[in-house]
PDB file with one MODEL, atoms N, CA, C and O in Angstrom:
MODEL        1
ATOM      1  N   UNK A   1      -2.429  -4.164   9.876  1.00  0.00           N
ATOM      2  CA  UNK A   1      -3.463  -3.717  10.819  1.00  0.00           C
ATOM      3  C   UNK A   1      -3.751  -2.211  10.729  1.00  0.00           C
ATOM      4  O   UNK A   1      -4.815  -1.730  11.119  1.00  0.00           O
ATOM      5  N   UNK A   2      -2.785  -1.517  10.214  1.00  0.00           N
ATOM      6  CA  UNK A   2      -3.147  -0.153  10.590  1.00  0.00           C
ATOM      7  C   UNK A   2      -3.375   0.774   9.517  1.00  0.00           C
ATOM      8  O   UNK A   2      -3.453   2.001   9.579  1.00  0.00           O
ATOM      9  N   UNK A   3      -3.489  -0.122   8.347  1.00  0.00           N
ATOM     10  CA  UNK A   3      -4.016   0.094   6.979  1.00  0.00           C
ATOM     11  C   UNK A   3      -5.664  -0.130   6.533  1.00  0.00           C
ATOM     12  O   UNK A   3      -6.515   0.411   5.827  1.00  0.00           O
ATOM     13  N   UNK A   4      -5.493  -1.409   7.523  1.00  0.00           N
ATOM     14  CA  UNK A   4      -7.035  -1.929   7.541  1.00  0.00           C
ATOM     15  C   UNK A   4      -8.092  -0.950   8.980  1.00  0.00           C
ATOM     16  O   UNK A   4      -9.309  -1.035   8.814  1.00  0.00           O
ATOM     17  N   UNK A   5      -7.767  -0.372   9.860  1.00  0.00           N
ATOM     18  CA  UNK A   5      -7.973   0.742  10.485  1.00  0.00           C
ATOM     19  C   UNK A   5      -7.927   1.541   9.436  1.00  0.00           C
ATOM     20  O   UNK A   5      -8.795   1.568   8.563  1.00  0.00           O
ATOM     21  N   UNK A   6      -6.946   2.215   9.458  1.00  0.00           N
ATOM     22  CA  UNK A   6      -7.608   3.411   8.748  1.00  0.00           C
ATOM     23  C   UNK A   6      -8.531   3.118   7.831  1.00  0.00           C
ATOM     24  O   UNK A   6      -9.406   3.952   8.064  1.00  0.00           O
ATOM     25  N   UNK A   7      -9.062   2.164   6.522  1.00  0.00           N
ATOM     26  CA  UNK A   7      -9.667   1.762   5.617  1.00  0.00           C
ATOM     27  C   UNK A   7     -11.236   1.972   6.670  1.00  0.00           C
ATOM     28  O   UNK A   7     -12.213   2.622   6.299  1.00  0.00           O
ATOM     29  N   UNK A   8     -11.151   1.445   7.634  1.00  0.00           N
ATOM     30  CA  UNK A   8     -12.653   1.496   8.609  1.00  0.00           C
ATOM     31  C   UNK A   8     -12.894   2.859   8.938  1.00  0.00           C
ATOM     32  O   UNK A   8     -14.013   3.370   8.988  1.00  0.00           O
ATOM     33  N   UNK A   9     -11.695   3.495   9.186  1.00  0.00           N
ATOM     34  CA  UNK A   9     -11.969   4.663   9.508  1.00  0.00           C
ATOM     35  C   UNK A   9     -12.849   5.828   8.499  1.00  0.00           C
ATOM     36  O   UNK A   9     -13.748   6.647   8.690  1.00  0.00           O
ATOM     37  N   UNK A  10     -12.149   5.441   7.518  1.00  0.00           N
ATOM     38  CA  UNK A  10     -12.263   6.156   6.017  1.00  0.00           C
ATOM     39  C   UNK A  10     -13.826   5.690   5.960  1.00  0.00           C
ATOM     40  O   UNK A  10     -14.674   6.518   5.627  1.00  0.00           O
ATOM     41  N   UNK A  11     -14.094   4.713   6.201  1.00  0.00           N
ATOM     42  CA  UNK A  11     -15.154   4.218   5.619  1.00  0.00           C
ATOM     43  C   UNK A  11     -16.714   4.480   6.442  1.00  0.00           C
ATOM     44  O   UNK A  11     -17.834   4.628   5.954  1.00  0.00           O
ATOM     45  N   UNK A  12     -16.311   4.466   7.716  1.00  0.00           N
ATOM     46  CA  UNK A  12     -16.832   5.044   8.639  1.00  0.00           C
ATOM     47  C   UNK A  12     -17.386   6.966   8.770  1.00  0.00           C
ATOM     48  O   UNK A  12     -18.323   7.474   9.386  1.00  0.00           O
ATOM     49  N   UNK A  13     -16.376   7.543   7.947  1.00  0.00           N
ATOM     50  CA  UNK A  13     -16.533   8.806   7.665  1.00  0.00           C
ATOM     51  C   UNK A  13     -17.607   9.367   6.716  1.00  0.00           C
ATOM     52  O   UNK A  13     -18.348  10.348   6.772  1.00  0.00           O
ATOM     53  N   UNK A  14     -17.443   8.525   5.953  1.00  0.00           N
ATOM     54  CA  UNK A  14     -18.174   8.245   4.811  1.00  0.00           C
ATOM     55  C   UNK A  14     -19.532   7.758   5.125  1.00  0.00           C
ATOM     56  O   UNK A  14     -20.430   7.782   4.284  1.00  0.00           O
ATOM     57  N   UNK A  15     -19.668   7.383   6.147  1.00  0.00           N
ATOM     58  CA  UNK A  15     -21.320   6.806   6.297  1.00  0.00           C
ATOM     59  C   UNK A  15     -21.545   5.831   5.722  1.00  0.00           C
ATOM     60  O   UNK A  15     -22.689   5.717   5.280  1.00  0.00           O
ATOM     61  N   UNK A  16     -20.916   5.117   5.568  1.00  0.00           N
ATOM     62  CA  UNK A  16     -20.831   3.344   4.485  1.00  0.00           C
ATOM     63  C   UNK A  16     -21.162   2.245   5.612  1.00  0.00           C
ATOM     64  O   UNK A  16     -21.917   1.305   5.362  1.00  0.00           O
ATOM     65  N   UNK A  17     -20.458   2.444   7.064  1.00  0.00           N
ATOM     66  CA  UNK A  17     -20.173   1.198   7.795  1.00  0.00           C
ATOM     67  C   UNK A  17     -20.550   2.456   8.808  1.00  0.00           C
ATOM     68  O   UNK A  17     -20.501   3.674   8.638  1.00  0.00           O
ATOM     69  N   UNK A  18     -21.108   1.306  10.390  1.00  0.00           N
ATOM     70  CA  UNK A  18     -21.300   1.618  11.399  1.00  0.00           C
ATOM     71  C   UNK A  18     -20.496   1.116  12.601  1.00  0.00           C
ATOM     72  O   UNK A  18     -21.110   0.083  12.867  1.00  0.00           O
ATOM     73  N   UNK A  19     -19.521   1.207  13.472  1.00  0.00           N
ATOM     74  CA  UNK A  19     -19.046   0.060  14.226  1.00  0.00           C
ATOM     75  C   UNK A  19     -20.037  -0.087  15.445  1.00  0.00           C
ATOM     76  O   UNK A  19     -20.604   0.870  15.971  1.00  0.00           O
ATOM     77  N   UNK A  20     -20.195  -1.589  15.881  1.00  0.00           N
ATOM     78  CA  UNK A  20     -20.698  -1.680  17.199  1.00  0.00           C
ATOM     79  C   UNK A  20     -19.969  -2.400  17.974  1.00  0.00           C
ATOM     80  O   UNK A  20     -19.547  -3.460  17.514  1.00  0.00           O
ATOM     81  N   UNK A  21     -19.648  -2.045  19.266  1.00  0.00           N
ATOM     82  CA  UNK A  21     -19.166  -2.275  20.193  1.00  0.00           C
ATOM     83  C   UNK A  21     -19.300  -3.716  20.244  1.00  0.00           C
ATOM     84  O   UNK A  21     -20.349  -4.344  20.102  1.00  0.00           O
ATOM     85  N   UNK A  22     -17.778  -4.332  20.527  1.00  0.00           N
ATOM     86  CA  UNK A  22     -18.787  -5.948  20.755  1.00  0.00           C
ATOM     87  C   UNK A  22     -18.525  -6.952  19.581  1.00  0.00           C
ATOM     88  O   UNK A  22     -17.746  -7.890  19.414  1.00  0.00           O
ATOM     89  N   UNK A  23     -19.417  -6.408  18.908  1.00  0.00           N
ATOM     90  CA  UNK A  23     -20.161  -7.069  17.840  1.00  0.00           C
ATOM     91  C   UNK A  23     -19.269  -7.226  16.334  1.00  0.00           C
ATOM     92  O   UNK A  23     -19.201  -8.191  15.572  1.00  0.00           O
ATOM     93  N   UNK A  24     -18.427  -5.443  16.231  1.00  0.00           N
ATOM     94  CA  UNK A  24     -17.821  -5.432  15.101  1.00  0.00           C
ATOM     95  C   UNK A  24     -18.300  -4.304  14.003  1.00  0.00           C
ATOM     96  O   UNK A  24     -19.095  -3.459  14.417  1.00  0.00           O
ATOM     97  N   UNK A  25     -17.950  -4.245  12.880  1.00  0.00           N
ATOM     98  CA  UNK A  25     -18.159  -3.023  12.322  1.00  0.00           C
ATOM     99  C   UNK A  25     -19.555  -3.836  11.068  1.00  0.00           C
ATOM    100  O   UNK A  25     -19.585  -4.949  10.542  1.00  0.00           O
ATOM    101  N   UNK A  26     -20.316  -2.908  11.008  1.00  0.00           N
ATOM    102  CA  UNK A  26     -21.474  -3.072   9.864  1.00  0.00           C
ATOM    103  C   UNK A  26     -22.110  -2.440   8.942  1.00  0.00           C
ATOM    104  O   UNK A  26     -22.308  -1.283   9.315  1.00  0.00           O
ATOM    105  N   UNK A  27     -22.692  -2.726   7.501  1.00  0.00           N
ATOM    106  CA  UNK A  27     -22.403  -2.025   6.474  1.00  0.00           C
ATOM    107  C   UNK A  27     -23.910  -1.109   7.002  1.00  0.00           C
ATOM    108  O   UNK A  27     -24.865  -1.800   7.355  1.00  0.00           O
ATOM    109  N   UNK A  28     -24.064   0.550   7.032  1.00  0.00           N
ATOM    110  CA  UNK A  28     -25.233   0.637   7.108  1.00  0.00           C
ATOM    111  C   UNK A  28     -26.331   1.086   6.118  1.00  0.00           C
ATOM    112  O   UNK A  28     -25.797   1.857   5.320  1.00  0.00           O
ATOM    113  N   UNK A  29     -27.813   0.906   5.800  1.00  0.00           N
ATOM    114  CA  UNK A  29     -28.200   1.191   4.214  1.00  0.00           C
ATOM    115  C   UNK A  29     -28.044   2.554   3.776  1.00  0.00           C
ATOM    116  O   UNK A  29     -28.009   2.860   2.584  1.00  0.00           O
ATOM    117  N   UNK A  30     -27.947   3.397   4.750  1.00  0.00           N
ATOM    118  CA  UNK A  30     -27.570   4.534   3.705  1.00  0.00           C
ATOM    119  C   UNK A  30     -26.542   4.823   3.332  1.00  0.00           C
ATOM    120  O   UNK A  30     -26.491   5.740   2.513  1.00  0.00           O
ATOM    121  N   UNK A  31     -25.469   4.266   3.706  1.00  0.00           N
ATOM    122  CA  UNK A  31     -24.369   4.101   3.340  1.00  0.00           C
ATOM    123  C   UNK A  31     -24.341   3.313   2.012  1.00  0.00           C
ATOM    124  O   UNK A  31     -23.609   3.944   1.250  1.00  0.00           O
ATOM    125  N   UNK A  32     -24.715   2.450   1.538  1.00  0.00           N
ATOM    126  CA  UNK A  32     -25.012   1.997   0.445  1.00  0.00           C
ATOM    127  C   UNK A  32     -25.359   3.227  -0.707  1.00  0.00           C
ATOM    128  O   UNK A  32     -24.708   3.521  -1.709  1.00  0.00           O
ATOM    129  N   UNK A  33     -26.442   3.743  -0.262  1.00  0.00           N
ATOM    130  CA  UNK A  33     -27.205   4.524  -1.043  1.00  0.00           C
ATOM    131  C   UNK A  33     -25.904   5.992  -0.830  1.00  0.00           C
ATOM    132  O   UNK A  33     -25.828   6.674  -1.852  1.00  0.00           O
ATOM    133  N   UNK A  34     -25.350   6.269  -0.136  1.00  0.00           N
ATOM    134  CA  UNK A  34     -24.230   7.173  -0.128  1.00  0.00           C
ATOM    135  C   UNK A  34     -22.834   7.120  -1.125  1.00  0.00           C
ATOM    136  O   UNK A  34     -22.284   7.934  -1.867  1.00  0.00           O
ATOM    137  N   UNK A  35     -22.572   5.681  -0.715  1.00  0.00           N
ATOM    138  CA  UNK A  35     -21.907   5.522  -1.840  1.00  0.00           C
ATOM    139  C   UNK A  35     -22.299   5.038  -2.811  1.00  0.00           C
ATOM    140  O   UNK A  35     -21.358   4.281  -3.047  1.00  0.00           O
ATOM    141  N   UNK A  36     -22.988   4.885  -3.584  1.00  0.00           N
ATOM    142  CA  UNK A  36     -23.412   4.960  -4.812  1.00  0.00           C
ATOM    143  C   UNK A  36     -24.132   6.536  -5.401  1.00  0.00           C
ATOM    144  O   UNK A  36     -24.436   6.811  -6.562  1.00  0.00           O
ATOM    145  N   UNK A  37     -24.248   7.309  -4.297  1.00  0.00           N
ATOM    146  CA  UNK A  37     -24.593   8.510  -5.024  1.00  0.00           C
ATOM    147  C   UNK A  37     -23.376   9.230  -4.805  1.00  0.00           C
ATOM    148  O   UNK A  37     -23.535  10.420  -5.076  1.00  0.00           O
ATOM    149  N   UNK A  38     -22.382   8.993  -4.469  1.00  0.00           N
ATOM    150  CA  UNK A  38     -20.653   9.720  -4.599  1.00  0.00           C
ATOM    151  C   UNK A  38     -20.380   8.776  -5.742  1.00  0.00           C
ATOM    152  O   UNK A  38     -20.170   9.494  -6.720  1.00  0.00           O
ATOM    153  N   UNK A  39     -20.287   7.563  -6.068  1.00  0.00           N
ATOM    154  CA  UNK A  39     -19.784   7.000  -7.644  1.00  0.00           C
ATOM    155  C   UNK A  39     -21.003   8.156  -8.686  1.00  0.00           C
ATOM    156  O   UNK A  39     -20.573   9.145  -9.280  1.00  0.00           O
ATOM    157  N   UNK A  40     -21.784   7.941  -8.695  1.00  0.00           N
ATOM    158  CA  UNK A  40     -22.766   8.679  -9.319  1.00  0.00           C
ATOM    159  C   UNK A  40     -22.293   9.409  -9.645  1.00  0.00           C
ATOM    160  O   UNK A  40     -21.894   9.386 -10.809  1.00  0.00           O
ATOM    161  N   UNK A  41     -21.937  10.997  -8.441  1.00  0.00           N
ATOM    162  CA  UNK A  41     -21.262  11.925  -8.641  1.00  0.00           C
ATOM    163  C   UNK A  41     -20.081  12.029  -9.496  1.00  0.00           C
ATOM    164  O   UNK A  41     -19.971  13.000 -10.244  1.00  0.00           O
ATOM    165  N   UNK A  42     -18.880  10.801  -9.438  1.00  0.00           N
ATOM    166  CA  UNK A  42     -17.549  10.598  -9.540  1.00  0.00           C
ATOM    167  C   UNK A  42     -17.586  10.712 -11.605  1.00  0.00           C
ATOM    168  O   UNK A  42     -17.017  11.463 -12.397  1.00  0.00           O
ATOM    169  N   UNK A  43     -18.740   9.331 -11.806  1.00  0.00           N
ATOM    170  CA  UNK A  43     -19.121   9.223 -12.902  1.00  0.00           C
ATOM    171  C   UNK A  43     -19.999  10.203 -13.789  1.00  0.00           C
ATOM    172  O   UNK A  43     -20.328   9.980 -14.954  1.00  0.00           O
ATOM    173  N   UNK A  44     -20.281  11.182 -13.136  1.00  0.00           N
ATOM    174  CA  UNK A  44     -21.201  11.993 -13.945  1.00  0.00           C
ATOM    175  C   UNK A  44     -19.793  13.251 -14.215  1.00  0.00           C
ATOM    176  O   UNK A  44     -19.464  13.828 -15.251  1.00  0.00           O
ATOM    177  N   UNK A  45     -19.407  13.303 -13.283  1.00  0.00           N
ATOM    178  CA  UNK A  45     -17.896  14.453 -13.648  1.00  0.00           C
ATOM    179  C   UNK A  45     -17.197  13.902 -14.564  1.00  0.00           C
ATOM    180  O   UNK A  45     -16.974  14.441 -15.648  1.00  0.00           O
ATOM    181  N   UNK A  46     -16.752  12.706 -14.204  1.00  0.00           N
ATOM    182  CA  UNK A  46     -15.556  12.356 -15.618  1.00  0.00           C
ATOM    183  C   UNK A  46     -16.615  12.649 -17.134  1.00  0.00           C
ATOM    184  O   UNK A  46     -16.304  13.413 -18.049  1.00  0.00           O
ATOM    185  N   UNK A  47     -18.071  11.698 -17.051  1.00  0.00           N
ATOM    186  CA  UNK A  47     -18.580  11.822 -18.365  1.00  0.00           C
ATOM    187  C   UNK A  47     -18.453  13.680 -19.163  1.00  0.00           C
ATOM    188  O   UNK A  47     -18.064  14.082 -20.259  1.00  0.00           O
ATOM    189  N   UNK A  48     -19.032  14.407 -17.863  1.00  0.00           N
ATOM    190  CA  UNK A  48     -18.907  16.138 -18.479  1.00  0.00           C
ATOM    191  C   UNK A  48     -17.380  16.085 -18.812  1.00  0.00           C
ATOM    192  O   UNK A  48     -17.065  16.541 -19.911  1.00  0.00           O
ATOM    193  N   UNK A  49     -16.699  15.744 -18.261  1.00  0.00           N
ATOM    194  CA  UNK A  49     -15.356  16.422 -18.700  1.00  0.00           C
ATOM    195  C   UNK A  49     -14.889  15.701 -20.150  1.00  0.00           C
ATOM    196  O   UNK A  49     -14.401  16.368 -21.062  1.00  0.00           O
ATOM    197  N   UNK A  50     -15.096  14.298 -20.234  1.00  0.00           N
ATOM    198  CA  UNK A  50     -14.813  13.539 -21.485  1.00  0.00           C
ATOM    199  C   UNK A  50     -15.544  14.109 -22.630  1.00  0.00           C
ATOM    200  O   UNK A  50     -15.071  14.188 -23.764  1.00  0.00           O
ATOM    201  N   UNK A  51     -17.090  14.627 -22.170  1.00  0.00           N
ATOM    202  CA  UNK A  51     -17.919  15.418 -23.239  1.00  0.00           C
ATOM    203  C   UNK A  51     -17.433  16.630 -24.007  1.00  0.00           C
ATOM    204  O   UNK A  51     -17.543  16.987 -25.180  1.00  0.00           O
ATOM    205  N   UNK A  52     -16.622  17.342 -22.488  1.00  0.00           N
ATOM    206  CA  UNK A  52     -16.340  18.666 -23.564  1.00  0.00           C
ATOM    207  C   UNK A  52     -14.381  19.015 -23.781  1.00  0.00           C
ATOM    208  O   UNK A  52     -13.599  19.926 -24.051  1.00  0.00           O
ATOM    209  N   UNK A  53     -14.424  17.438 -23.403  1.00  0.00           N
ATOM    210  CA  UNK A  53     -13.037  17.404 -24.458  1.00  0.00           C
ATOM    211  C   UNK A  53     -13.241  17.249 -25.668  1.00  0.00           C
ATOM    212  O   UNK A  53     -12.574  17.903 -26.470  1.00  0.00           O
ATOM    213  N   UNK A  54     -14.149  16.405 -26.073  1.00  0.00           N
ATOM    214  CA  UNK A  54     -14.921  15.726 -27.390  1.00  0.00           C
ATOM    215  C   UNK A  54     -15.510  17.004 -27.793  1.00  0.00           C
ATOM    216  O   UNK A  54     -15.135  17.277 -28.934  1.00  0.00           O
ATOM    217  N   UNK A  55     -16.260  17.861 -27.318  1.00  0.00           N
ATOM    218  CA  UNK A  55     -16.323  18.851 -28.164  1.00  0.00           C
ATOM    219  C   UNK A  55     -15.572  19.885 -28.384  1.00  0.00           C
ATOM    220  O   UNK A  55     -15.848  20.769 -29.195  1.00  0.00           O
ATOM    221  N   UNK A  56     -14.314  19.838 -27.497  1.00  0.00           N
ATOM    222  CA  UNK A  56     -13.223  20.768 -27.991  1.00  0.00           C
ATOM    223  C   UNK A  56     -12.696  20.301 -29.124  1.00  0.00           C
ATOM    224  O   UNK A  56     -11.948  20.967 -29.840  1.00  0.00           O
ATOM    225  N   UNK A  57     -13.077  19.055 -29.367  1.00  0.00           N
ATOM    226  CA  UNK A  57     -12.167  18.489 -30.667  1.00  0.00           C
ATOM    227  C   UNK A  57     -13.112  18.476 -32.032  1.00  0.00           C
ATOM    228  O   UNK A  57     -13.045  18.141 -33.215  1.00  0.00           O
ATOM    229  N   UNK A  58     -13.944  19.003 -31.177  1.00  0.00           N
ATOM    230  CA  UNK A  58     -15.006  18.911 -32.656  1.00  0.00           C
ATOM    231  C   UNK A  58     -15.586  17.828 -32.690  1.00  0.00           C
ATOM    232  O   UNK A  58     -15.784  17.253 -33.760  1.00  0.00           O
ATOM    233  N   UNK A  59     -15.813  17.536 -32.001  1.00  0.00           N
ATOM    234  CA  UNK A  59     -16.571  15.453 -32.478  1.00  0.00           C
ATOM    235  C   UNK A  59     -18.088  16.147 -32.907  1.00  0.00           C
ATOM    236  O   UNK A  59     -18.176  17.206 -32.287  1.00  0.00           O
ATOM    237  N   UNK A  60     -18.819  16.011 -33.412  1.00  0.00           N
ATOM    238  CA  UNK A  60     -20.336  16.117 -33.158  1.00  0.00           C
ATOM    239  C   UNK A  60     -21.036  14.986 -31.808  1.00  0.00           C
ATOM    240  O   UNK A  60     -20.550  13.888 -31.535  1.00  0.00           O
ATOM    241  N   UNK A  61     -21.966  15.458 -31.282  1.00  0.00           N
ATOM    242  CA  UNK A  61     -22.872  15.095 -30.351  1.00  0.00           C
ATOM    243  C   UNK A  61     -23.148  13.812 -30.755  1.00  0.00           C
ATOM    244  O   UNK A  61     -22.947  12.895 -29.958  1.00  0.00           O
ATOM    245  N   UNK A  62     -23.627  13.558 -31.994  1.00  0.00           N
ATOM    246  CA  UNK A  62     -23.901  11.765 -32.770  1.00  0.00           C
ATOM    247  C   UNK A  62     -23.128  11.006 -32.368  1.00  0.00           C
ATOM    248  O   UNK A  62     -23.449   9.918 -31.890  1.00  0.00           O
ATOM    249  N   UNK A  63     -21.500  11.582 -32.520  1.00  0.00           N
ATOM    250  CA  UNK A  63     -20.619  10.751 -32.489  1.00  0.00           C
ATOM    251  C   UNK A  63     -19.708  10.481 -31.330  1.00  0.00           C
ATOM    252  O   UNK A  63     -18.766   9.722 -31.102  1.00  0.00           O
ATOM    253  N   UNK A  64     -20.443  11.509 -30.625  1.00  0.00           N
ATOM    254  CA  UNK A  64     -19.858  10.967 -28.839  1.00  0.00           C
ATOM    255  C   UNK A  64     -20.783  10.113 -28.186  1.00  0.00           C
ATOM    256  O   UNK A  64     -20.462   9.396 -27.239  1.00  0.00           O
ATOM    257  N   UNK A  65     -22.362  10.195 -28.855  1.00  0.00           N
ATOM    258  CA  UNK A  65     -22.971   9.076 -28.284  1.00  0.00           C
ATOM    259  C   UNK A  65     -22.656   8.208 -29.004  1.00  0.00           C
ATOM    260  O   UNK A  65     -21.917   7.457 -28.366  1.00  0.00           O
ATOM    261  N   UNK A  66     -22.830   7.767 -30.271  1.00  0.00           N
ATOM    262  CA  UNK A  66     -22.134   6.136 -30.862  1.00  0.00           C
ATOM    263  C   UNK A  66     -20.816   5.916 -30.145  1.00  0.00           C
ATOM    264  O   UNK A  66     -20.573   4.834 -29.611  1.00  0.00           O
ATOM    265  N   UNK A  67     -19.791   7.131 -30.124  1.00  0.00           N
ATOM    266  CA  UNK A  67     -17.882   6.109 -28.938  1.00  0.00           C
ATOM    267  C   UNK A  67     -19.152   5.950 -27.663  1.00  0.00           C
ATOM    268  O   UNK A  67     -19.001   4.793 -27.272  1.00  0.00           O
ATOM    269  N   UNK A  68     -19.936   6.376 -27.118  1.00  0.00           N
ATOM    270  CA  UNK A  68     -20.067   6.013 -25.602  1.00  0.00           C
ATOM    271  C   UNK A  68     -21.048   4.908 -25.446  1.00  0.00           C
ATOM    272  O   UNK A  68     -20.985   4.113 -24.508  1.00  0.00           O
ATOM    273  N   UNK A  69     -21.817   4.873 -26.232  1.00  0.00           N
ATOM    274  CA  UNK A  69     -22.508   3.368 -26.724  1.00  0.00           C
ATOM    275  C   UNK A  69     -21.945   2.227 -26.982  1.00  0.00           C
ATOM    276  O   UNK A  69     -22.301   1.185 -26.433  1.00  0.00           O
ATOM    277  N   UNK A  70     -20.808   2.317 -28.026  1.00  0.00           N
ATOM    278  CA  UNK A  70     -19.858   1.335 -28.123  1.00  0.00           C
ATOM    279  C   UNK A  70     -18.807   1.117 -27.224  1.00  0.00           C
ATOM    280  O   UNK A  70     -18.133   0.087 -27.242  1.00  0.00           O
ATOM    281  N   UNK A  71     -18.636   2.042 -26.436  1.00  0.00           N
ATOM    282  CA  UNK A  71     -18.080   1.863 -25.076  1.00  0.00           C
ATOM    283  C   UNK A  71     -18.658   1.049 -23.913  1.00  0.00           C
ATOM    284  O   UNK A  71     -17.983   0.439 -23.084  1.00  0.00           O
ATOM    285  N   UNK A  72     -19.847   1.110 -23.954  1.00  0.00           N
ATOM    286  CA  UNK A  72     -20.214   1.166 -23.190  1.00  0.00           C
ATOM    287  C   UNK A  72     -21.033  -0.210 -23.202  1.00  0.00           C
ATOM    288  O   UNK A  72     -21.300  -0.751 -22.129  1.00  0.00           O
ATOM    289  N   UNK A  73     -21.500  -0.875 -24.632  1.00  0.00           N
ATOM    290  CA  UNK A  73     -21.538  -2.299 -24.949  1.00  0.00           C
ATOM    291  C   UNK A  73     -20.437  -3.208 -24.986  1.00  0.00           C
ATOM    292  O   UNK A  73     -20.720  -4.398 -24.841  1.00  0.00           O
ATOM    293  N   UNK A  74     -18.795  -2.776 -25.210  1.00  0.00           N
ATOM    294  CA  UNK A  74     -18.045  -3.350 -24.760  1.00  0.00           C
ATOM    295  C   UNK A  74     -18.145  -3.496 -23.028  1.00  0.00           C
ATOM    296  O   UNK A  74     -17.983  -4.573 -22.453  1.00  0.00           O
ATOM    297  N   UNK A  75     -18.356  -2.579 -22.534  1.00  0.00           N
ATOM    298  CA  UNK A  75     -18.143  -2.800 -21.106  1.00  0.00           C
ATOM    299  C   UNK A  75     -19.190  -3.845 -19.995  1.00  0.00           C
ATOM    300  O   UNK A  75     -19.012  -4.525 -18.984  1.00  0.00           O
ATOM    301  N   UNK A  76     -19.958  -3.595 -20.603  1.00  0.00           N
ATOM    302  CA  UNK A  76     -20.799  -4.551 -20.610  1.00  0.00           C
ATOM    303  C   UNK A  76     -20.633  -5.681 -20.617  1.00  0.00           C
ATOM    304  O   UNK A  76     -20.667  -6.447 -19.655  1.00  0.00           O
ATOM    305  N   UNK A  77     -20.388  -5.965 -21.967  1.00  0.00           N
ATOM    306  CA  UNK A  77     -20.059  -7.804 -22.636  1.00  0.00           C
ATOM    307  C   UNK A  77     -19.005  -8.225 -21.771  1.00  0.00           C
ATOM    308  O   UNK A  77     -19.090  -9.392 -21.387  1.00  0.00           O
ATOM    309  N   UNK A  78     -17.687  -7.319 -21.233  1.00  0.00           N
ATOM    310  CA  UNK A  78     -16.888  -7.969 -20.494  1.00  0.00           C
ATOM    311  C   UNK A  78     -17.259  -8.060 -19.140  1.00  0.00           C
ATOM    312  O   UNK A  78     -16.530  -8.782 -18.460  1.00  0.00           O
ATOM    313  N   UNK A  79     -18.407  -7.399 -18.453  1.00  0.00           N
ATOM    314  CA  UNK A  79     -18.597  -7.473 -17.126  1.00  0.00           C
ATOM    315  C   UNK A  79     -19.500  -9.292 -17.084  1.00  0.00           C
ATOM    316  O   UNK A  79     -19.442 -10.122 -16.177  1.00  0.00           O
ATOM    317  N   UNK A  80     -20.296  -9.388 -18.501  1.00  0.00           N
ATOM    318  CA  UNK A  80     -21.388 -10.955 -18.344  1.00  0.00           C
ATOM    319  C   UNK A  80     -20.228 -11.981 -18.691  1.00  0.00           C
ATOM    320  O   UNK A  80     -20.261 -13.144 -18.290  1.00  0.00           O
ATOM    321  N   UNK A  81     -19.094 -11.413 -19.545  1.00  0.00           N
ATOM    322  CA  UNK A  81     -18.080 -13.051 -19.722  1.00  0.00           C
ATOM    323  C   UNK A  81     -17.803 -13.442 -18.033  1.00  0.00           C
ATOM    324  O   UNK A  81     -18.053 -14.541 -17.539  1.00  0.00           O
ATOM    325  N   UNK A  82     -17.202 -12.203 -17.265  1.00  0.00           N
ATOM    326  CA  UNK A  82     -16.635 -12.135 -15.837  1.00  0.00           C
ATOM    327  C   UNK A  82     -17.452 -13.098 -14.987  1.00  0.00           C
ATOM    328  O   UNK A  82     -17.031 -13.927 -14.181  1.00  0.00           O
ATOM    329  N   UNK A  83     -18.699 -12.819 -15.329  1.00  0.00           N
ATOM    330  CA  UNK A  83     -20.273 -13.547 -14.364  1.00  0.00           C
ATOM    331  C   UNK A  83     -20.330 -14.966 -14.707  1.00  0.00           C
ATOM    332  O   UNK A  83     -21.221 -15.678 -14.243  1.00  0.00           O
TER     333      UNK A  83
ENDMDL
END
C-alpha cells in the first residue's frame, strides 16, 4: 500500500494523474502529453551523449547513423513479434 501511494503521489507531481475525491485517481491529457515530452527529453539526452561518445571514438557520422538504424530496425521488429 504504501509503495503504491507513493507511486500516485509521484505521479501526481508529475501532472500524469489527477485524484478526485470519491471517484479515485485519473489519467489527465496533459499529463500524457507531459510525459511523453520528459521521455522525449530522457531520449534525446542519452542519444547526444551516445553521439559524442561515438565521436570520441572516431566513428564517422555515416556510421553512427547505419549502428542507429540498425538499431533501431532491430527494435522495432522485436516490438511487432511482441504485438
Amino acid at each position: 500500500p504504501n509503495t503504491i501511494q507513493r507511486a500516485y503521489e509521484e505521479l501526481e507531481r508529475q501532472g500524469v494523474v489527477a485524484p478526485r475525491r470519491g471517484l479515485g485517481v485519473f489519467v489527465i491529457d496533459r499529463g500524457r502529453l507531459s510525459a511523453r515530452g520528459s521521455a522525449e527529453k530522457r531520449t534525446g539526452a542519452a542519444l547526444k551523449s551516445t553521439i559524442r561518445t561515438a565521436l570520441a571514438n572516431e566513428l564517422t557520422p555515416e556510421r553512427i547513423r547505419e549502428l542507429f538504424e540498425t538499431s533501431l530496425a532491430s527494435s522495432l521488429q522485436k516490438v511487432r513479434k511482441r504485438n
